[in-house]
C-alpha positions in Angstrom: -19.0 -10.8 -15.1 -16.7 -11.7 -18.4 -13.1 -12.2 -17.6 -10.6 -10.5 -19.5 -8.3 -12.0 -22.2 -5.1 -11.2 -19.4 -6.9 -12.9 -16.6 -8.0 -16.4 -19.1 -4.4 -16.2 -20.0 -3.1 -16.0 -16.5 -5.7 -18.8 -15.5 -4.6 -20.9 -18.7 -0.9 -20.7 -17.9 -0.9 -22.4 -14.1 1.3 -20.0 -12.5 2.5 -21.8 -9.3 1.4 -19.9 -6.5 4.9 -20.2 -4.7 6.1 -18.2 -7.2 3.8 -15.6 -6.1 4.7 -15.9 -2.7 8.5 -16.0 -3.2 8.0 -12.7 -5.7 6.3 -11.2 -2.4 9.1 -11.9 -0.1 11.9 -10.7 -2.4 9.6 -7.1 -2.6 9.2 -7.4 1.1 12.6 -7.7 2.1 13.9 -5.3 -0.5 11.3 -2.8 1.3 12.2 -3.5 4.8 16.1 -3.4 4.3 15.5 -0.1 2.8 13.6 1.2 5.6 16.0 -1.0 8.3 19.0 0.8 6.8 17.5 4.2 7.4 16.3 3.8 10.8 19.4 2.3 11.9 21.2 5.2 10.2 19.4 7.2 12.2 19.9 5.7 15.5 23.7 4.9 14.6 23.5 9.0 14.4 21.8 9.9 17.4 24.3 7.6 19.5 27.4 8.9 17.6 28.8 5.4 16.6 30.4 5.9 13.3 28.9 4.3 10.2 32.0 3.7 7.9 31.5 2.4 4.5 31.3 -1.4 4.0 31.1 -1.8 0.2 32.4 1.9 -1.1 31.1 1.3 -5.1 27.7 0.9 -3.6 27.9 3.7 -0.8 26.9 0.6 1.6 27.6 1.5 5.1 27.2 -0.8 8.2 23.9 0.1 8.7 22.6 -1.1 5.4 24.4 -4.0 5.6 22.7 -4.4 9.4 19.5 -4.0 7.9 19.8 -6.1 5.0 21.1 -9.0 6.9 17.8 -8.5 9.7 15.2 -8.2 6.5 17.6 -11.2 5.1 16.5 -13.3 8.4 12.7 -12.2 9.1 12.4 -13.0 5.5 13.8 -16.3 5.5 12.3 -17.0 9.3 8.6 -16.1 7.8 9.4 -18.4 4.0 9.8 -21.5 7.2 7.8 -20.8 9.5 4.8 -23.4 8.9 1.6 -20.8 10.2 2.9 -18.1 8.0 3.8 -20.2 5.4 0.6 -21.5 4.8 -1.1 -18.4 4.9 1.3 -16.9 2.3 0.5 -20.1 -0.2 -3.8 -19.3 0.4 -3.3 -16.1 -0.2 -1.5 -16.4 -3.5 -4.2 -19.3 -4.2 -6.9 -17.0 -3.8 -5.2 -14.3 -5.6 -4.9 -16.5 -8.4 -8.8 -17.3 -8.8 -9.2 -13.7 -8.4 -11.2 -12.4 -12.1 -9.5 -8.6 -12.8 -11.6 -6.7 -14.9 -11.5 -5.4 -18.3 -10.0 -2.0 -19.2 -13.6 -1.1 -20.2 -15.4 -2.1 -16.6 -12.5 -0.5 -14.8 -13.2 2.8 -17.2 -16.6 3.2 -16.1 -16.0 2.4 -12.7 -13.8 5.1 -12.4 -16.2 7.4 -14.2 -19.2 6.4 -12.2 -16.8 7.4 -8.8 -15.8 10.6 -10.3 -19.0 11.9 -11.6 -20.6 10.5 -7.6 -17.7 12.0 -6.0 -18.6 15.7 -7.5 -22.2 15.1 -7.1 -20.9 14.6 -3.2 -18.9 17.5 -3.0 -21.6 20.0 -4.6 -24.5 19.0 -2.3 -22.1 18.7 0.7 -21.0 22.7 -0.9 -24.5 23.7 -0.6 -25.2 22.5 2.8 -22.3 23.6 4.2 -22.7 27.6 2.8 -26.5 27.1 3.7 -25.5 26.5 7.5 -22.8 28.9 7.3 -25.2 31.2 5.9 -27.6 30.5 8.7 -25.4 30.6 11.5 -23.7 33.9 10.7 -26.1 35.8 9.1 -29.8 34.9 10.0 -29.2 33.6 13.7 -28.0 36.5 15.1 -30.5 38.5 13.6 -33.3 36.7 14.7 -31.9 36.2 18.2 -31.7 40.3 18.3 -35.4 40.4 17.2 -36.3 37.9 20.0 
């Protein structure tokens, strides 16, 4: 398979793949302090402790803050924990020998699952009116004959 002029550049320019992994943990965190903050809003609610605002320019309440500082921790508890750790730096590794392809392979592979998926859906079409044909129409009829 030829590798793309991105992917030889990528290759070429020795990203560190701590990088990669300390890109993923900022997304991650981001993520779950976003979905922390709403599930604690909505606990804070059903209990009926009030949620005053922390930080009023930024509409932060306690339970954002709440759930910042928990994704602030697991994130920080995963970057030092050694197991995970080491996982996180292979998986970058291996994401870095990874060879995307072109725009032109990705093209045709997504015309090649189109034109299969409609070849799918009319033969699956035809067998499916053919047995509803059968079964409401020509059954009963021959089960009245017999």
């Amino acid at each position: 398979m030829a590798t793309s002029e991105a992917s030889q550049q990528a290759n070429r320019s020795a990203m560190d793949p701590q990088r990669l992994v300390v890109i993923f943990y900022m997304v991650s965190g981001i993520v779950l302090a976003l979905f922390l903050a709403n599930i604690l809003g909505s606990i804070w609610a059903k209990v009926g402790w009030p949620d005053p605002d922390v930080i009023e320019g930024l509409d932060w309440k306690v339970t954002t803050l709440v759930g910042v500082v928990l994704s602030l921790g697991a994130g920080i508890g995963c970057y030092f924990h050694p197991r995970v750790k080491t996982l996180s730096m292979e998986c970058a590794t291996e994401l870095m020998r990874v060879t995307w392809p072109t725009w032109e392979e990705t093209r045709s592979s997504t015309v090649a699952v189109v034109v299969a998926s409609l070849v799918s859906a009319v033969i699956l079409f035809a067998i499916d009116t053919a047995a509803a044909k059968l079964m409401i129409d020509w059954l009963p009829v021959l089960w009245g004959k017999l």
